[in-house]
N, C-alpha and C positions, 0 to 999 in steps of 0.2 A: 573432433569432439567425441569422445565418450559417450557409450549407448546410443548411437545415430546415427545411423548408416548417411551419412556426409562427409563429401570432402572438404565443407566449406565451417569457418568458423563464423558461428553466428552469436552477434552479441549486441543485436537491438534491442531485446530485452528479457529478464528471466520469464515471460510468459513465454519463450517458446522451446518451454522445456516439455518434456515427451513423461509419459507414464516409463519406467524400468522396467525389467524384466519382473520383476519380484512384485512393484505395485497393480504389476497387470494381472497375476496371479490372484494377487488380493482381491480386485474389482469379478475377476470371473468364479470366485468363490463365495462372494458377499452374499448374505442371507438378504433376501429384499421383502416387502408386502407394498401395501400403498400409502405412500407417504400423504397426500392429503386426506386418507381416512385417517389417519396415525398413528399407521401400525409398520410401521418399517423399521425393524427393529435398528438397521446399519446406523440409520440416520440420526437415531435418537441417540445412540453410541457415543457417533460423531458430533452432537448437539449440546451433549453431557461433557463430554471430553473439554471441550474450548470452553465452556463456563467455567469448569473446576478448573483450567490452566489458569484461565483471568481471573479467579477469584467471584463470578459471577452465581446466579440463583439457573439463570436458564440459556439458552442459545436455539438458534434458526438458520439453518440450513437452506440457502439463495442459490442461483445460480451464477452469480455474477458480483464483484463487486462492486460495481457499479449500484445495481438493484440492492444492496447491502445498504450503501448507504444513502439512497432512496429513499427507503423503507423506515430508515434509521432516521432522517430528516423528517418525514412524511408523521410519525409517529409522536416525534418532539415538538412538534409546531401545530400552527392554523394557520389558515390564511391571513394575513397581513402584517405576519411577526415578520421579525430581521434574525437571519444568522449572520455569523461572524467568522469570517475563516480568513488562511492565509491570502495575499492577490496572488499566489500562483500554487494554490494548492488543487489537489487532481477534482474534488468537488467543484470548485470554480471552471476549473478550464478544460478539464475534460469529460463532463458527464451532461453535456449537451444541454445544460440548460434549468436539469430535472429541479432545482430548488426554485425557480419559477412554475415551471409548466407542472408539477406533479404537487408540488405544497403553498401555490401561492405567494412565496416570500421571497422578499428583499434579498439584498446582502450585504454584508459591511465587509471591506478588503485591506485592511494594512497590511504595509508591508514590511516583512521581518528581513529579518538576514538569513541569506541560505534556506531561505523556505521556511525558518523558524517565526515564530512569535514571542512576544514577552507579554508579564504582568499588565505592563504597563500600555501596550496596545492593545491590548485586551478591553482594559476598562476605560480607556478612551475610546473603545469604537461600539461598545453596549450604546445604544440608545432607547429609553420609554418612552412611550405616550404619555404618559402619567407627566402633570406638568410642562407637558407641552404644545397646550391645548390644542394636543391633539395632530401638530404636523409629521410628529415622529412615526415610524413605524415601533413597533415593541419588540427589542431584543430579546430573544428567549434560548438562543443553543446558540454554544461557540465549539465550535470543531476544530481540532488538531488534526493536525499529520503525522506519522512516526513510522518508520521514515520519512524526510520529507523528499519529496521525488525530484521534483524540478529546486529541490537545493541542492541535487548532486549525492542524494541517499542523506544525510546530515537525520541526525540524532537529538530527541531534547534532554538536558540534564534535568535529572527527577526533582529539582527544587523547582527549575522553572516548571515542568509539569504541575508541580502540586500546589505554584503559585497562583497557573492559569486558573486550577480549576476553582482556589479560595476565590479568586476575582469573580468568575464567574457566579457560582453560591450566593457571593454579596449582594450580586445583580440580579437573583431572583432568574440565571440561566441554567437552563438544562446542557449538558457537557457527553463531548462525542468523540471520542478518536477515532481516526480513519487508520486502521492501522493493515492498511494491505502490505508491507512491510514489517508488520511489528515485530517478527519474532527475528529479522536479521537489527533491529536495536536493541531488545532483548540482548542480544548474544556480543553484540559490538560492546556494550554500555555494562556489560554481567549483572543487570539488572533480571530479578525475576519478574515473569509477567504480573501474578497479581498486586505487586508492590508499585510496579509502574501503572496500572489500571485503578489504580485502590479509588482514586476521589474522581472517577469517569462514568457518568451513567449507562454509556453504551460505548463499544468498540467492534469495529467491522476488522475481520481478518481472511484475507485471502488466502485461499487453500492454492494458489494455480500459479504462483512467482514460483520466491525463490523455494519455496518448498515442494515444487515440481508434480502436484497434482494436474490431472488433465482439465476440470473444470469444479468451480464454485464457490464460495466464501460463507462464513459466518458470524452471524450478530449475535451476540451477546450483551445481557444486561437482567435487569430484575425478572422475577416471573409477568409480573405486573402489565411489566414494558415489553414483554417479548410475545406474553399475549394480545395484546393491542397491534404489534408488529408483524404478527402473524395475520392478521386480517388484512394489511398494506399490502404483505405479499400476495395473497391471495387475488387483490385488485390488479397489482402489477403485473400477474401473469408468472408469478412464481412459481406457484402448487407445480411440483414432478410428482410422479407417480413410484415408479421400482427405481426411485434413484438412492437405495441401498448402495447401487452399485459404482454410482460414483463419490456416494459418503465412503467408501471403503478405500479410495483411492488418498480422499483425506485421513487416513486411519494411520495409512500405511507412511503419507508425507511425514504426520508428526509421531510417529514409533523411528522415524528411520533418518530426517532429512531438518532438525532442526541445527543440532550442533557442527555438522557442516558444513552450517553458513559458516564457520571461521576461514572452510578454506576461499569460500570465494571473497572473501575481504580479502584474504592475505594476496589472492592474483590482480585484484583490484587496485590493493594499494600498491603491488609490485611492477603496474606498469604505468600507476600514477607517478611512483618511482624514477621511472624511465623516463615520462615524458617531461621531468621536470628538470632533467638534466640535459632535456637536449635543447636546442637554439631555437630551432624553427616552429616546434610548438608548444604549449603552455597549458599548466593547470592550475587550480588553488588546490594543492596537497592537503591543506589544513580541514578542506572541506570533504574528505574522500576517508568517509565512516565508515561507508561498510561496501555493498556492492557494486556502486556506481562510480565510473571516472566522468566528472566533462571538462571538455579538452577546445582550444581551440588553435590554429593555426598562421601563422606570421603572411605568409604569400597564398594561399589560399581559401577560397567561402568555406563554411562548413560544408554545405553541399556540392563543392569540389571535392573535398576530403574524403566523402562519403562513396563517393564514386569511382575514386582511387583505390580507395581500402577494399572497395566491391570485385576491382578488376584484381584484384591480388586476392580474391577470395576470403574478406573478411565484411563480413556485414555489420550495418550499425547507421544509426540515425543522426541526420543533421536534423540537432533537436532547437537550433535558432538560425538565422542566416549567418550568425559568426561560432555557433559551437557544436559540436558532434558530440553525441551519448556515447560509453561501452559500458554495459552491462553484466557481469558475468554471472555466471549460476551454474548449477551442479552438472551439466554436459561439459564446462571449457576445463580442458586441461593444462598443468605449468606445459606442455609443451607448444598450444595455443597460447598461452601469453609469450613465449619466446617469438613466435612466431609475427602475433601482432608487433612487439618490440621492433623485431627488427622492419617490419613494412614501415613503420611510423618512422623511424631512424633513415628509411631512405626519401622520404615524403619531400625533403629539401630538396 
């Protein structure tokens, strides 16, 4: 791998990408003060920056994606509404729980294809109180994915985005993209950010994938919403102090490391490529948009797989009992995918 003193290729996933030579330069030069007084200038920078990419009024600087969209939940609702999200989107299944424990509310889960949603499940899974005396809980935020992660990275085409969110509107919902991936569908889709954001009240983007920052994300949305959201974080345990210095890190991601997300799609798709031609294991190529392959196996669990690919020095996740993740991002080089190539070609 490139910039990482390893000899092993790792491709569980682009969070475990390292600051570069050059981003680390950035973060040890970054002007800092105290961000929860509100004088850090980095932060405000990097706060400004992600609003005017998305077309937004303001943005907030989190540590986590996760807390991102938290905050972003926590701020759209009360207790006793219903969100609406994918049944295997990263809010659902991986963020412990937080749209109970942290905002009180429900959730509605259809399920789409590839992680995606349409119109139409959309507004079959809004539910009001309003005439129903009362058994319902009250829909009020439908959240998207973009990418969607457990669809294998999969992409929404901008009609059905702009569908979701007229659906939404009609239903008197507040509307959320999760977009810890946004900017490798951006770049898949040559969509510009604010065109794909236009009818979104808020969208979380993570600085720490494929864009290879060390830590943090941000929310953007109106000034309105981002002030109300800024009080969330505060409850959560958000407020940093001098973290100028890791807003600088996000400065440096998006001055340097958006448009080469093309090459990690092009190693992605080029060992989706591979694995499609060969006998013993299998993909849907159709579903392999941008970063992500998943793959499964003819004679082996995933988690065989995983420990095979381990002893030959390739890491990666068995992300079901029958499929393995490979993820690439801005450390794997074409000579790491030749190299996965041929492990998997001997896998039989």
């Amino acid at each position: 791998m490139r910039d990482i003193n390893s000899n092993r290729i790792d491709l569980r996933s682009d969070t475990v990408t390292q600051p570069t030579m050059g981003m680390r330069e950035a973060m040890a030069k970054a002007e800092v003060g105290d961000d929860v007084l509100g004088d850090d200038p980095t932060v405000q920078q990097l706060e400004s920056m992600v609003a005017e990419l998305c077309g937004k009024e303001a943005g907030l600087f989190v540590p986590s994606g996760t807390m991102s969209n938290a905050v972003a939940l926590k701020t759209h609702t009360v207790p006793g509404d219903e969100i609406v999200t994918e049944r295997y989107s990263h809010i659902y299944l991986y963020e412990g729980g937080g749209y109970a424990a942290l905002c009180g509310s429900s959730i509605a889960l259809p399920e789409g294809v590839n992680g995606l949603l349409t119109p139409d499940l959309v507004e079959q899974s809004i539910r009001k109180q309003s005439g129903s005396q009362s058994h319902y809980p009250d829909g009020s935020l439908v959240c998207v994915e973009n990418t969607a992660n457990r669809g294998g990275g999969t992409c929404y085409e901008q009609d059905v985005l702009d569908a979701i969110a007229e659906v939404s509107k009609s239903k008197n919902c507040s509307t959320h993209i999760d977009g810890a991936r946004i900017f490798n569908a951006s770049v898949a889709t040559n969509t510009a950010l604010p065109r794909m954001t236009r009818d979104y009240d808020s969208i979380s983007i993570c600085l720490s994938k494929g864009l290879g920052a060390p830590v943090g994300s941000v929310l953007v949305g109106s000034e309105p919403f981002i002030e109300q959201a800024h009080r969330w974080r505060k409850m959560f345990g958000g407020g940093m102090r001098q973290s100028g210095i890791l807003a600088a890190a996000g400065i440096y991601a998006l001055d340097n490391n958006i448009q080469r997300m093309e090459d990690d799609h092009r190693r992605a798709r080029t060992i989706a490529q591979a694995i499609d031609e060969m006998d013993h294991v299998s993909v849907d190529f159709d579903a392999v948009q941008t970063n992500m392959v998943y793959f499964s196996a003819s004679n082996y669990s995933a988690n065989e797989v995983s420990q095979k690919m381990a002893k030959a020095g390739i890491d990666m996740f068995d992300i079901s009992p029958t499929h393995c993740r490979i993820v690439t991002h801005l450390h794997i080089t074409d000579d790491d995918v030749k190299n996965v190539i041929e492990v998997l070609s001997n896998l039989g």
